[in-house]
N, C-alpha and C positions, 0 to 999 in steps of 0.2 A: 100104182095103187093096188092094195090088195082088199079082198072080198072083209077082211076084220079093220081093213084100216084106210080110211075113206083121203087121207093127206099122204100125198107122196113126197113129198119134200116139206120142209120147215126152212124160208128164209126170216133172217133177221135184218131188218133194213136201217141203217145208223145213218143218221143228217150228221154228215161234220164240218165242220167249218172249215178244216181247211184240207181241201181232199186230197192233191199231192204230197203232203204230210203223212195222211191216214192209211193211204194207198204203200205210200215207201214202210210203211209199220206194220201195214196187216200181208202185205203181199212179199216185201225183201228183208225185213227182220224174221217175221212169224212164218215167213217162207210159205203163206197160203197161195196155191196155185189160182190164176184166173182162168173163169169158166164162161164170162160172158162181159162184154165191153158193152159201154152206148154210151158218145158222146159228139155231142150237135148244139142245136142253137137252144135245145131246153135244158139243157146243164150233162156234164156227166155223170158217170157212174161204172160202178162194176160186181159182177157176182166172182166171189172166193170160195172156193172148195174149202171147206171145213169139216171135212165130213160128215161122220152120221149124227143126223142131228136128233134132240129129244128136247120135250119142254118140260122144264123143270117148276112145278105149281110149289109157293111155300107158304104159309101163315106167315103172320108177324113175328112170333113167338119162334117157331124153328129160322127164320131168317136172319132173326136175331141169335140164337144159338151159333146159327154156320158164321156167319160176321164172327163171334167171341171168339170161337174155334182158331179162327185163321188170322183175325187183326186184333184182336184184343178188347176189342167194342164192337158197338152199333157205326157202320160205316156206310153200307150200302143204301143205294136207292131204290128203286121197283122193280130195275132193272140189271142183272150183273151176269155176265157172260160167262161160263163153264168151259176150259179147252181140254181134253185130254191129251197129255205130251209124255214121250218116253221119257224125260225128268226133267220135272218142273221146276228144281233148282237153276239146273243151268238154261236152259229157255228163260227164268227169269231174267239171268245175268245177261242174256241177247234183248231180251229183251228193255232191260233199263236200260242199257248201251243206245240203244232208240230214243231213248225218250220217256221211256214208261218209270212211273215212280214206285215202287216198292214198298206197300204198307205194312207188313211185316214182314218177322225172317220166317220160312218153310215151317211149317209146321203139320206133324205127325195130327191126323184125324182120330177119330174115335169107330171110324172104318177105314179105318189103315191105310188110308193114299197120303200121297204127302200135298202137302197146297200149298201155294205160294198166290197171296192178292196182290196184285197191281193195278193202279190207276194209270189207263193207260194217257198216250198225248191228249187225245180228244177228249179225257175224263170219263169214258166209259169203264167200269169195273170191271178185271178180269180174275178170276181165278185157275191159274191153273194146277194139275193133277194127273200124278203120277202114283203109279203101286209104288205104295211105300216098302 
């Protein structure tokens, strides 16, 4: 923690249903490193290095905009994941290869990364982006 910034870390905690699934997709497709394990008689679980993280606040109105942007509509729910990858095209293609479904093709932003939505196995939103 620093003296302007009171949170040192940002986890985002996802209930899924099926966790050996979601674990082989976030940790041996998406290649996030594991930072922390617990699993016993209250369920498992694990923490993923995703790096630096930020929380993204958006109105209806821009939410909607970033949705048109990258799917072509209104898709998302309250909640939709942000990854930075060196290109998000091809991290797409590893990533449907998993399982994840691909809601649109890559598309050039209006600040120049390229994006690419997918919905991933668990149905959580992803978008990822890369310098276009």
């Amino acid at each position: 923690m620093t003296q302007d910034n009171p949170v040192s870390e940002l986890r985002l905690a996802v209930t899924v249903a099926d966790y050996p699934a979601a674990l082989a997709f976030y940790r041996d497709a998406l290649g996030l490193p594991v930072v922390g394990v617990w699993d016993g008689e209250n369920g498992r679980g694990c923490a993923l290095d995703a790096g630096r993280a930020t929380l993204e606040l958006l109105d209806e109105t821009h939410a909607a905009f970033v949705d048109q942007v990258e799917v072509g509509r209104r898709v998302a729910g309250p909640i939709r994941v942000a990854l930075r990858v060196a290109d998000s095209a091809a991290t797409a293609q590893v990533l449907t290869g998993a399982g994840a479904t691909q809601l649109a093709p890559p598309a050039v932003t209006p600040w120049h990364d390229v994006n690419v939505r997918l919905s991933a196995p668990d149905g959580l939103q992803l978008t990822l982006f890369s310098a276009g």
